[in-house]
C-alpha positions, 0 to 999 in steps of 0.5 A, a space after each residue: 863284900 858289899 859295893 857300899 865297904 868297896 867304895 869306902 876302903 877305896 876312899 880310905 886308901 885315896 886319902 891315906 895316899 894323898 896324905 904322903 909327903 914326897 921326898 925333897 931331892 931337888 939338887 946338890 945344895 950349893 955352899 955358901 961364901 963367907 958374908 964378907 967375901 961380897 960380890 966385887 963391883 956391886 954397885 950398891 954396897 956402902 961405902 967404906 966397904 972393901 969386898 974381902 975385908 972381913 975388918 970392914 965388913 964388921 965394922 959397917 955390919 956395927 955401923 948398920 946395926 947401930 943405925 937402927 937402935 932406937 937409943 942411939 938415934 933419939 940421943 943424936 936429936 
């Protein structure tokens, strides 16, 4: 084999290992609460909200979403 092949089949292998992807084992993958369980003494939930209360956490999910509905919001005008 030449110097020229040797320098490509170098290169080729280079590329082809550059392009592996590693395998994604960071750490255990933590579980998640419920969205209603909230974090007690949070100074920035809204108000009428009780952390726990699943009721209420739908409640002002509705309240939230209806607050952004473009329908409603030009009706109130």
């Amino acid at each position: 084999m030449t110097l020229k092949t040797l320098v490509g089949l170098a290169c080729a292998a280079a590329l082809l290992v550059a392009c592996g992807e590693a395998p994604q084992t960071a750490g255990t993958r933590k579980a998640d609460n419920q969205p209603w369980a909230g974090a007690p003494g949070d100074p920035y939930v809204a108000s009428g909200w009780k952390p726990g209360d699943q009721a209420s956490w739908e409640e002002q999910m509705r309240k939230r979403a209806q607050g952004q509905n473009e329908y409603s919001r030009a009706a109130a005008q």
